[in-house]
C-alpha positions in Angstrom: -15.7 -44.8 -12.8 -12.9 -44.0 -10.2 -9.3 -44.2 -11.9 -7.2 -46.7 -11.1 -3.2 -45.9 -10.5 -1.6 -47.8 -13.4 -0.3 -46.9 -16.4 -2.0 -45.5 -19.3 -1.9 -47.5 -22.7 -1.7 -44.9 -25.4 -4.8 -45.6 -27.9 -4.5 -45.2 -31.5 -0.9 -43.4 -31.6 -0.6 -42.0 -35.1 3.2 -42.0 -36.5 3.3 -38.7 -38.1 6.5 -37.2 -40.5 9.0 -34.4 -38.9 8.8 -31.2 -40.5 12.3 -29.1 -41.2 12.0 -25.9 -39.5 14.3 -23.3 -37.9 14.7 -23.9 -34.3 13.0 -21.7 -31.4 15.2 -19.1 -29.4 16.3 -20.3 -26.1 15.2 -18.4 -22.6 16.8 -19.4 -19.2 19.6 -22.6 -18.7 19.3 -24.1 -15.0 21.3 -26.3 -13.1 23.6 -27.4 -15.7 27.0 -29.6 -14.4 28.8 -31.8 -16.2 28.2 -35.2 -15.1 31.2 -38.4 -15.0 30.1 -39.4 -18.2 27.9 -38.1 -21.5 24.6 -38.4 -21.2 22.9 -40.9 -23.8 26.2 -42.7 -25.0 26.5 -46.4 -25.2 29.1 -47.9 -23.5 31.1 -50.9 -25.5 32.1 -54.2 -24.0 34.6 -57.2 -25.1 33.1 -59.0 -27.7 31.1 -56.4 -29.6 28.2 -56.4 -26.9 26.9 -53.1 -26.0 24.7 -52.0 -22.9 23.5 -48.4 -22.4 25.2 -45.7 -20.5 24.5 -45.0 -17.1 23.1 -41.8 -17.8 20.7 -41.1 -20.1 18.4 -37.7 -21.5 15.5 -37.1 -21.7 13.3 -34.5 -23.6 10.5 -32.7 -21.8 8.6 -30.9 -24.0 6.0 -28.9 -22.8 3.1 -26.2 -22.8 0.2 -25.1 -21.3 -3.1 -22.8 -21.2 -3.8 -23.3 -25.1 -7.5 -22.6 -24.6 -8.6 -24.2 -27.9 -6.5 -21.4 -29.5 -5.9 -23.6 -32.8 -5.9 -20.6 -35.3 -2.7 -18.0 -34.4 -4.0 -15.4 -31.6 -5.4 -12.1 -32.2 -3.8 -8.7 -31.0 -1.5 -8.9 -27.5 -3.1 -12.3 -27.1 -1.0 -13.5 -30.6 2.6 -11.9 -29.5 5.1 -12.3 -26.9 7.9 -9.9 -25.5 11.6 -10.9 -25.8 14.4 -8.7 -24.1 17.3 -8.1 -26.9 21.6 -8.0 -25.9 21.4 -4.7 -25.4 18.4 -5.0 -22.6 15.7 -3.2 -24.5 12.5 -5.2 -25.5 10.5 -6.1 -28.6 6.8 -8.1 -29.9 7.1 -11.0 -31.8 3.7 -12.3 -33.2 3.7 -16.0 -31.6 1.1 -19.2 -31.5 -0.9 -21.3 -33.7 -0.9 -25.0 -33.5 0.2 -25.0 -36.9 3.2 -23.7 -36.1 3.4 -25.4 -33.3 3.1 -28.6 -34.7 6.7 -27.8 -36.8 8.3 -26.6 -33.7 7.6 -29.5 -31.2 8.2 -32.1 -34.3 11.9 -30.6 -34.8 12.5 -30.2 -31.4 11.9 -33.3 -30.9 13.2 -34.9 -34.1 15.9 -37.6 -33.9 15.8 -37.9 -30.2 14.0 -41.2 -29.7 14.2 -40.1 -25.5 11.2 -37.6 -25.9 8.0 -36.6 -23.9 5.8 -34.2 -24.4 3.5 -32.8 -21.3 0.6 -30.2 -20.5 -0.2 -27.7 -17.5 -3.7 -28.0 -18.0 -6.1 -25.7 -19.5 -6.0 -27.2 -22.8 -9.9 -26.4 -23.6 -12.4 -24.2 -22.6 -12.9 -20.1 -22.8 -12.0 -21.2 -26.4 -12.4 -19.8 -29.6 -15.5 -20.7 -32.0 -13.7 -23.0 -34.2 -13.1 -25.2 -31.3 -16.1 -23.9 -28.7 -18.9 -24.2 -30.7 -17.9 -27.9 -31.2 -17.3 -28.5 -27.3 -13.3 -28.9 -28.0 -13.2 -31.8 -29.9 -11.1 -30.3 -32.5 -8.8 -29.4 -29.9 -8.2 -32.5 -28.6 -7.7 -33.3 -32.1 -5.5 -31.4 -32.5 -3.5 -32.4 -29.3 -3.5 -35.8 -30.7 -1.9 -34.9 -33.9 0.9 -32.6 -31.7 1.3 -36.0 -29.8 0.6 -34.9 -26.7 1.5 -37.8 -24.4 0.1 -36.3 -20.9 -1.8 -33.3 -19.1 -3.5 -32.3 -16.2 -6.9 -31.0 -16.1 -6.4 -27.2 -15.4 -9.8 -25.4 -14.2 -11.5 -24.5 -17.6 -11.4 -28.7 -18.0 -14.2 -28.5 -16.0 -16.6 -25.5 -17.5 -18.6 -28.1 -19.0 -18.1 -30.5 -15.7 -16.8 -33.9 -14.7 -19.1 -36.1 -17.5 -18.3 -34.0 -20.2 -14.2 -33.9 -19.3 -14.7 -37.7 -19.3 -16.4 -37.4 -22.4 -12.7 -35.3 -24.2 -11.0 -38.4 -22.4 -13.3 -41.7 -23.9 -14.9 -40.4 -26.7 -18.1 -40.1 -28.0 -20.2 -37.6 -29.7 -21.8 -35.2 -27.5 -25.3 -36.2 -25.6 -27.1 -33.1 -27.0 -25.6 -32.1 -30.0 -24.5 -35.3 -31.5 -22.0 -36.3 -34.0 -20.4 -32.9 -35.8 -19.4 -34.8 -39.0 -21.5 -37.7 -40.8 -20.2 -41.1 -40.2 -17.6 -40.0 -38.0 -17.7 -40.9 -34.4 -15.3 -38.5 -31.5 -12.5 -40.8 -30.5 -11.5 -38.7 -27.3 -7.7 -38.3 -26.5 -5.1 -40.4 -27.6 -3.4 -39.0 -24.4 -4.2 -39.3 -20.0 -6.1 -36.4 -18.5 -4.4 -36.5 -14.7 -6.5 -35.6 -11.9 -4.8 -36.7 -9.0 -6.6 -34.3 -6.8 -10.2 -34.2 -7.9 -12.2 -36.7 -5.9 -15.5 -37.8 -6.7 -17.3 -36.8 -3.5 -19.1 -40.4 -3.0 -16.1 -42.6 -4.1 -13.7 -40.8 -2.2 -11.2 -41.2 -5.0 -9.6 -39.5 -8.0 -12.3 -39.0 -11.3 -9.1 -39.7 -13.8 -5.9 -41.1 -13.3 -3.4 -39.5 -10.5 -0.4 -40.8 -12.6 1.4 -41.6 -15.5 4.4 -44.0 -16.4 6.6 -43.3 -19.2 9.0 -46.2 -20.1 11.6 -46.7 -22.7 14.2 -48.8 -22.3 14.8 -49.2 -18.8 14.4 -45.6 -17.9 10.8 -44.9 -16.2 9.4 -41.7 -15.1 6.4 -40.9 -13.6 3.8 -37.7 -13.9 1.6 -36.5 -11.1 -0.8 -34.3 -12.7 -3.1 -31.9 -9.9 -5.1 -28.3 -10.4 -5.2 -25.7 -8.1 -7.6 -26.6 -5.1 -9.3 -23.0 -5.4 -10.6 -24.4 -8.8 -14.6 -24.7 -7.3 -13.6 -20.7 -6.8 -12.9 -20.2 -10.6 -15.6 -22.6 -12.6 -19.7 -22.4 -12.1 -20.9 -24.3 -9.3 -22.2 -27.1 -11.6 -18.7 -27.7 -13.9 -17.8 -28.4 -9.9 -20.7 -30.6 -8.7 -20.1 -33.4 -6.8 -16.7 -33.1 -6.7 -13.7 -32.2 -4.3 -10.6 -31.0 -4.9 -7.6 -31.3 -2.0 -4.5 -29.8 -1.6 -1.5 -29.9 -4.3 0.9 -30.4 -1.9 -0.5 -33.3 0.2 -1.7 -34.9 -3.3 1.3 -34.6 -4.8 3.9 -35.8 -2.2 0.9 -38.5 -1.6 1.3 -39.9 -5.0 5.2 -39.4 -5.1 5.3 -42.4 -2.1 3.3 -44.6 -4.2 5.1 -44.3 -7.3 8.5 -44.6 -5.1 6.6 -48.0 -3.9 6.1 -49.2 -7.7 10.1 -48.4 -8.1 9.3 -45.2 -10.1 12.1 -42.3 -8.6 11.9 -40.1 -11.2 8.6 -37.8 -10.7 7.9 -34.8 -13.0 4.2 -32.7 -11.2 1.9 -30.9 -13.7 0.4 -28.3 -11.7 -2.3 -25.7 -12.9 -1.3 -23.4 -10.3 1.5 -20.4 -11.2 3.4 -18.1 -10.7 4.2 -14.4 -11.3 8.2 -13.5 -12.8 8.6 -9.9 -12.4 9.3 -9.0 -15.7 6.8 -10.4 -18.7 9.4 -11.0 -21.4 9.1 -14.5 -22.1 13.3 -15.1 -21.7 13.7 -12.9 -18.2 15.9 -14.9 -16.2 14.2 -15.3 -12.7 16.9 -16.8 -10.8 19.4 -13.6 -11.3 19.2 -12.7 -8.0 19.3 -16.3 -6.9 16.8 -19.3 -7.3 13.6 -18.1 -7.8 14.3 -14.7 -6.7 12.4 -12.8 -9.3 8.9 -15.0 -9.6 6.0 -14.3 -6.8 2.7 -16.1 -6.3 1.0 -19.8 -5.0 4.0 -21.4 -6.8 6.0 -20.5 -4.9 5.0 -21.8 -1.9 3.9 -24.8 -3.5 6.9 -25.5 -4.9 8.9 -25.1 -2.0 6.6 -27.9 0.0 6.6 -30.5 -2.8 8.8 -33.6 -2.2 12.0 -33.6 -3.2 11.1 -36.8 -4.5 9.6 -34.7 -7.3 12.3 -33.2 -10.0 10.6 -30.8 -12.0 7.2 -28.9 -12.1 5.4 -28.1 -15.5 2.6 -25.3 -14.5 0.2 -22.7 -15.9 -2.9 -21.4 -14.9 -0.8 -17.7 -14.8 -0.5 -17.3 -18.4 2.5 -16.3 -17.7 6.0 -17.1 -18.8 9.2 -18.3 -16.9 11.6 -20.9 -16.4 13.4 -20.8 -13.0 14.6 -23.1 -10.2 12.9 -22.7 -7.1 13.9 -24.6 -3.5 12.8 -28.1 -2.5 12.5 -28.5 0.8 15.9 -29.8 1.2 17.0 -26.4 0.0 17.6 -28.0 -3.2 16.8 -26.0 -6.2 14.3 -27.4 -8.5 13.3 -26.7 -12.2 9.5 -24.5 -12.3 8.7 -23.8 -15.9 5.7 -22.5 -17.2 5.1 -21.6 -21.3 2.5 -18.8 -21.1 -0.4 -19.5 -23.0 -2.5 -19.7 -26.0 0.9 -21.9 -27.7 3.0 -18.6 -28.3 5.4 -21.1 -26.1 6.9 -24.4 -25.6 9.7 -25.4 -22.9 12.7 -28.1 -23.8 13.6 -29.0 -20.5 16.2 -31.9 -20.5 15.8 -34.5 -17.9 18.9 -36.5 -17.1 18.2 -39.7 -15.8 20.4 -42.2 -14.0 20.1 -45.7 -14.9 21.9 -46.9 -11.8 20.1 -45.1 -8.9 16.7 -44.7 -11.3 16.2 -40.6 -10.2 16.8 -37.4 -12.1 20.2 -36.4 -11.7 19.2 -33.1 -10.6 22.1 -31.6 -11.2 22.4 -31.6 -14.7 18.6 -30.7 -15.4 18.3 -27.3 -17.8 15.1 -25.8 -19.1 14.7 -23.0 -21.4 11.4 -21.2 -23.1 11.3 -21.3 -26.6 9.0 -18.7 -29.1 6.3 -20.3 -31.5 7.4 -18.2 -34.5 5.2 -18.2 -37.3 8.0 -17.7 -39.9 8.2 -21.5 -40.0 6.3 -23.9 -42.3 2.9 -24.9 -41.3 2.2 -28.1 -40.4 -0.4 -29.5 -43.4 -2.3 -31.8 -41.2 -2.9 -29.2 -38.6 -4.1 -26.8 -41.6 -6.2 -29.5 -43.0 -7.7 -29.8 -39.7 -8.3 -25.5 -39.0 -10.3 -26.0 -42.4 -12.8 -28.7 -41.7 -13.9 -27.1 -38.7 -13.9 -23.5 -40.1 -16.2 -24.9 -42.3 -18.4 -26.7 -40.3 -18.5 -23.0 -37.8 -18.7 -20.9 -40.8 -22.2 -20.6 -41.6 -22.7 -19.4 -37.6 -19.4 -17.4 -37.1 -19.4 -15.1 -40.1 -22.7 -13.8 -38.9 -22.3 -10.2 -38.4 -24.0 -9.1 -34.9 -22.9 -5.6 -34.9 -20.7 -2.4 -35.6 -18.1 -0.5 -34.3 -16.0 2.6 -34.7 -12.7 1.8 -33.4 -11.3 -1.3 -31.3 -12.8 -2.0 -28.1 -10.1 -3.3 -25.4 -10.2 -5.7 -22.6 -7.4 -4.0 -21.4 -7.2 -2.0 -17.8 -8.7 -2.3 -14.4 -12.2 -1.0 -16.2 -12.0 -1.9 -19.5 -13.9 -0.4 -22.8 -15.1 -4.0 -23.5 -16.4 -4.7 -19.8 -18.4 -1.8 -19.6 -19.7 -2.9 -23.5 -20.8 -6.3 -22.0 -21.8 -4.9 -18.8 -24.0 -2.6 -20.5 -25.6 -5.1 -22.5 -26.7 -7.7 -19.8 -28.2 -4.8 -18.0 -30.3 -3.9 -21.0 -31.1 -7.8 -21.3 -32.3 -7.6 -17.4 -34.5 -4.6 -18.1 -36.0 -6.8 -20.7 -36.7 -9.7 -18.3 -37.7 -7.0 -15.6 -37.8 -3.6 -15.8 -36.8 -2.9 -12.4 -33.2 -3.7 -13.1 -30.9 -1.3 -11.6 -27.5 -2.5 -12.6 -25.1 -5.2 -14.1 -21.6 -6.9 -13.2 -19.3 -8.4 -15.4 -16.2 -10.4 -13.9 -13.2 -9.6 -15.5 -11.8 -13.4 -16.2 -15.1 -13.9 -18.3 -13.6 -11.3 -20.7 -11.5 -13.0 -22.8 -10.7 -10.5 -25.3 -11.7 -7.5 -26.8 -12.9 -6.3 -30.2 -11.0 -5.4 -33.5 -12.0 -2.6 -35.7 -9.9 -4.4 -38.4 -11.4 -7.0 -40.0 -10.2 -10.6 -39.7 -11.9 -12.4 -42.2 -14.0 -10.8 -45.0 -16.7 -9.1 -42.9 -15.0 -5.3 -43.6 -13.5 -3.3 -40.8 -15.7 -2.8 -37.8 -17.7 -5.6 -38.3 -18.4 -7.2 -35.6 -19.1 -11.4 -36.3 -20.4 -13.8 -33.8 -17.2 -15.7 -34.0 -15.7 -12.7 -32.6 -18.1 -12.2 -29.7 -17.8 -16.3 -29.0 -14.3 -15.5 -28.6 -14.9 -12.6 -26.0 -17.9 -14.4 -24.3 -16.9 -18.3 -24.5 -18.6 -19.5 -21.6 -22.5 -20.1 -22.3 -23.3 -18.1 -18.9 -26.7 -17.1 -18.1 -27.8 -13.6 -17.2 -29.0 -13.7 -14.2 -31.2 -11.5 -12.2 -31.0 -11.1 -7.8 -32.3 -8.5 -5.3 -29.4 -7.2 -3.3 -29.7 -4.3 -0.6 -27.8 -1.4 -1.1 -25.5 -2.9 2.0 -25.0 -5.8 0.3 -23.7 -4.0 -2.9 -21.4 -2.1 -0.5 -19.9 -5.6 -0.1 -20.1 -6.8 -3.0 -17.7 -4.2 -4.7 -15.8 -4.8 -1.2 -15.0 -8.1 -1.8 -13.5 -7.0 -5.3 -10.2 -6.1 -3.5 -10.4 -8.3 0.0 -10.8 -11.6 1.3 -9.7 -13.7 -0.9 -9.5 -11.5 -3.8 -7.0 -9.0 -1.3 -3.6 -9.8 -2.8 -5.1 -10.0 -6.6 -8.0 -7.5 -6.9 -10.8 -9.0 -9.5 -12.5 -5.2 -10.2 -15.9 -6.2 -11.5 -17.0 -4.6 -14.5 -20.1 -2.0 -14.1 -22.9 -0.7 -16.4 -23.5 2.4 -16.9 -24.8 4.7 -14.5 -22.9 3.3 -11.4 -20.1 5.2 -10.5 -17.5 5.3 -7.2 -14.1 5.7 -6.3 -11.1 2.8 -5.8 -8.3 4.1 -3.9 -5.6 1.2 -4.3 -3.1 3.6 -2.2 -5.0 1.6 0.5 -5.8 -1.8 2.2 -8.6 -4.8 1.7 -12.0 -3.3 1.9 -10.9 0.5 2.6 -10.2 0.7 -1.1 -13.6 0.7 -1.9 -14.9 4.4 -0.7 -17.8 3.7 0.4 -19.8 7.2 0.2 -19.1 7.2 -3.2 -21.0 4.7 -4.8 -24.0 6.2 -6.7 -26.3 4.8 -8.9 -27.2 7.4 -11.3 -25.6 10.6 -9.8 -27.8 9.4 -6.1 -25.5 7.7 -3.2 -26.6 4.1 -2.7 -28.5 3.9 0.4 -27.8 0.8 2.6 -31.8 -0.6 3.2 -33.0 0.1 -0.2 -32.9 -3.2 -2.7 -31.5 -3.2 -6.0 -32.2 -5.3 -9.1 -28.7 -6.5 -10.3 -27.8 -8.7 -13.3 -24.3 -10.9 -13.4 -23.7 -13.8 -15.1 -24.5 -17.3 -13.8 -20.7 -17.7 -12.4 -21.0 -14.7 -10.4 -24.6 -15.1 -9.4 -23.0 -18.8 -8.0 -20.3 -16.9 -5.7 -17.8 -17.2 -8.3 -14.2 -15.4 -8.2 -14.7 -14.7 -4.5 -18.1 -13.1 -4.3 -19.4 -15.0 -2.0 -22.5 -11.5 -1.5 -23.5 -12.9 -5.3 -24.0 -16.1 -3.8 -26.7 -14.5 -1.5 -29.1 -12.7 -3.9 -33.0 -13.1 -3.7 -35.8 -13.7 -5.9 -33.9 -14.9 -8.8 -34.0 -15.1 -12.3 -32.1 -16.5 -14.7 -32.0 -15.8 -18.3 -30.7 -16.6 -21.4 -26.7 -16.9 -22.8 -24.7 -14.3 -21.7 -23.5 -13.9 -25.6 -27.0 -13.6 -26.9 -26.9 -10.2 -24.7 -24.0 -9.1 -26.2 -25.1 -9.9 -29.9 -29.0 -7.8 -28.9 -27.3 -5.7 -27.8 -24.6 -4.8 -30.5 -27.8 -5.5 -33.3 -30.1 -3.2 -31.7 -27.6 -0.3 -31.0 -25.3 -0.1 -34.2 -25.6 -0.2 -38.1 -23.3 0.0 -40.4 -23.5 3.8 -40.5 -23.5 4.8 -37.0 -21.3 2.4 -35.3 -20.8 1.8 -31.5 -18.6 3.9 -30.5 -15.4 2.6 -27.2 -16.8 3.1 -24.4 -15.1 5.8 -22.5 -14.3 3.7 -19.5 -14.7 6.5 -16.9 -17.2 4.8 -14.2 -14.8 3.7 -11.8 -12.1 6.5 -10.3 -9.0 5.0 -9.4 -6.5 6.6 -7.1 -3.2 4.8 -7.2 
């Protein structure tokens, strides 16, 4: 049913004890000025009667891209880089929404004026424990952090626009049921905003566009939007049926109507990011001046918004920054983003005049702040990490294979794409022999493989939980006839079009080889003569078998060639590959060995 704009009643709000921790480690201050009188004192009249101050704070807590990552991240994925006084850098193992439960309860403790808000991306390309189970421990677990808002990010809509509704109502899932006997999914205790995802027949939003917070006379409102390129990003049928329109116009749309309902003070969750030059989590971005050392679609974005609008919570990026980019009034404006996976939060303070009802922009500061894991855990979310770890047990301790040393995602071509791309082309030889080749896109790699052992498997086990977490997406392989022209193209489009200013570098099986000079521009980087298939130059008429996953076989990341195969086929989960494929080539004794990742030749 199309979302009406009104406010959203919180269901089923659980009151939950504050937990004594040591506080996070501050990043970047912005826009701070004293202001005519201290925020969030009471001001005393004749005859004992009180009224609140004119200005009052408010607490923004917030993160984004958590990605079902309920357990504490593995590997780079699990740490974070802070710059020391004395400008060099160090890791600092970060995330776990046990530990983030303790920070965001003492951050927020005593401080009745507090919201918490999401960028989006709170599910999918998750983890097993909260995958295999469709998210709903998750948003569970969002529940118990008390999450009061979030946008839908892209991956919101991996499992498409019934099943997001699903996380939002509750209910247990149409195929696989109810996960726990007599226990019925209550969905989220917290709105899902999607002012900018439009059911194609109704013409209007599929969730809410808006939020109200209230408390005591102050009111502020939440516009929550994705990025409009998110029908680029997800399978064609997490998108069907839907459109998706512009952040900006959305945004500045819904800023008038809240205006109309007397609502000035506007905070914009946006899944779209930005890039700070530097990828320690405290770099201060606005050195050089506001917003002088972030790049990418935030940017712009951010600089076309309303000024109606006083902050932006985003993601999307993964990556880290709090800055203060422009309005269009030249006004700087708070941008924060918490990287991803909960390694982050951001305390942004908010102050809020009671006598014009706006965000005294002036006097808005925002800083990052780690998820350490040397505080206490919080006991319910542990309680919670153990009921489903049981219930994914039995199918995630499952060893599916062997390896000899860790396997990386890391690099242009990684050890771990060429692994899965070498797998779905074995998989395609099995559905037709006449496979030539296989594609992997690199976003579909979500992490690599651990010779050490995480659990009790023994090093270089490899379990299925551990591929889940690489392969999260329950692709198909997929099977189209391209002609060797076509090919040309499609390893064109890798670093041109829309893919020119980011290069996605698919992933290639073995036995395709060429050369990617990024010293140049858009499609001249690919060197055409020197794709070969097999040591023999790809010859433009001939056709070729290829095998990609369903996303790429749909046009996804770009590739709009994939889009255009013939004579299709599609076959089974893109994991199941993987797991064949590590069973059938590796035993205990003679392990898979990294992959070499030698196919591509890059000149830079």
């Amino acid at each position: 049913m199309p979302a009406t704009p009104q406010p959203y009643h919180r269901r089923r709000r659980r009151t939950r004890a504050l937990l004594a921790t040591a506080a996070g480690i501050a990043t970047v201050g912005a826009l701070a000025v004293a202001l005519p009188a201290s925020a969030g004192e009471t001001t005393y009249k004749p005859g004992g009667h009180s009224k609140p101050s004119r200005y009052q704070d408010v607490q923004l807590l917030s993160f984004n891209d958590l990605h079902g990552n309920l357990e504490p991240p593995s590997g780079s994925s699990g740490r974070v880089t802070e710059i020391q006084a004395d400008g060099t850098t160090k890791t600092i193992d970060a995330g776990g929404v046990e530990y983030l439960a303790t920070h965001l309860r003492e951050a927020r403790k005593d401080n009745p004026y507090s919201i918490t808000a999401a960028g989006g991306d709170m599910v999918g390309a998750s983890p097993l424990i909260s995958g295999l189970f469709h998210d709903e421990p998750t948003i569970d677990a969002l529940n118990g952090l008390d999450l009061d808002v979030t946008s839908v990010g892209n991956h919101e809509f991996d499992e498409g626009a019934k099943e997001l509704a699903r996380l939002q109502k509750g209910g247990c899932h149409p195929t696989d049921g109810c996960y726990v006997k007599g226990e019925k999914f209550e969905g989220a205790d917290f709105p899902y905003l999607a002012a900018n995802v439009l059911d194609e027949k109704t013409k209007k939003p599929i969730l809410k566009p808006y939020w109200v917070w209230k408390k005591n006379g102050v009111k502020i409102g939440f516009i929550g939007v994705t990025l409009e390129d998110t029908p680029g990003v997800v399978s064609a049928e997490g998108v069907k049926g839907l459109k998706f329109k512009d952040e900006v116009e959305t945004i500045n749309k819904y800023a008038k109507e809240l205006e109309k309902q007397g609502v000035k003070s506007v905070v914009a969750l946006i899944h779209e990011g930005g890039l700070p030059a530097s990828g320690s989590y405290n770099y201060d971005c606005d050195a050089g001046g506001d917003g002088s050392g972030i790049s990418g679609p935030i940017v712009d974005i951010a600089k076309n918004i309303t000024p109606k609008v006083d902050a932006l919570v985003t993601g999307h990026t993964h990556a880290a920054y709090a800055c203060t980019i422009p309005d269009p009034s030249g006004k700087p404006r708070t941008v924060t983003s918490a990287a991803s996976f909960g390694r982050l939060y951001t305390d942004t303070t908010l102050t809020y005049d009671r006598w014009t009802g706006d965000i005294a922009r002036t006097a808005v500061s925002s800083a990052n702040h780690m998820v350490t894991r040397t505080v206490a855990k919080a006991a319910d979310m542990t309680a919670l990490i153990s009921k489903w770890n049981t219930l994914a047990a039995p199918i995630g301790n499952r060893a599916i294979g062997y390896i000899s040393g860790d396997i990386t995602s890391v690099g242009t071509e990684s050890p771990m794409g060429d692994l899965i791309a070498d797998a779905q082309l074995a998989y395609g030889k099995e559905l037709d022999p006449e496979t030539d080749l296989a594609l992997m896109n690199p976003g579909g790699i979500r992490a690599g493989l651990t010779y050490a052992a995480k659990g009790t498997e023994g090093d270089g086990v490899v379990t299925y939980a551990e591929g889940f977490t690489v392969q999260p997406f329950s692709n198909t392989v997929n099977l189209q006839d391209f002609t060797g022209a076509q090919l040309i193209s499609v390893l064109q489009e890798q670093v041109s079009g829309t893919n020119a200013a980011s290069p996605k570098v698919l992933q290639v099986s073995s036995g395709l080889t060429y050369t990617l000079d990024l010293t140049k521009a858009g499609a001249a980087r690919v060197i055409a003569d020197s794709v070969k298939l097999n040591g023999a130059a790809i010859d433009p008429a001939a056709t070729y078998r290829v095998a990609t996953n369903s996303f790429l076989a749909g046009g996804g990341d770009g590739f709009t060639t994939l889009g255009q195969g013939t004579n299709d086929l599609v076959g089974a989960d893109d994991l199941a590959a993987l797991a064949d494929y590590l069973t059938a080539n590796s035993t205990a004794t003679a392990p898979i060995a990294p992959p070499a990742a030698n196919r591509i030749t890059i000149l830079q």
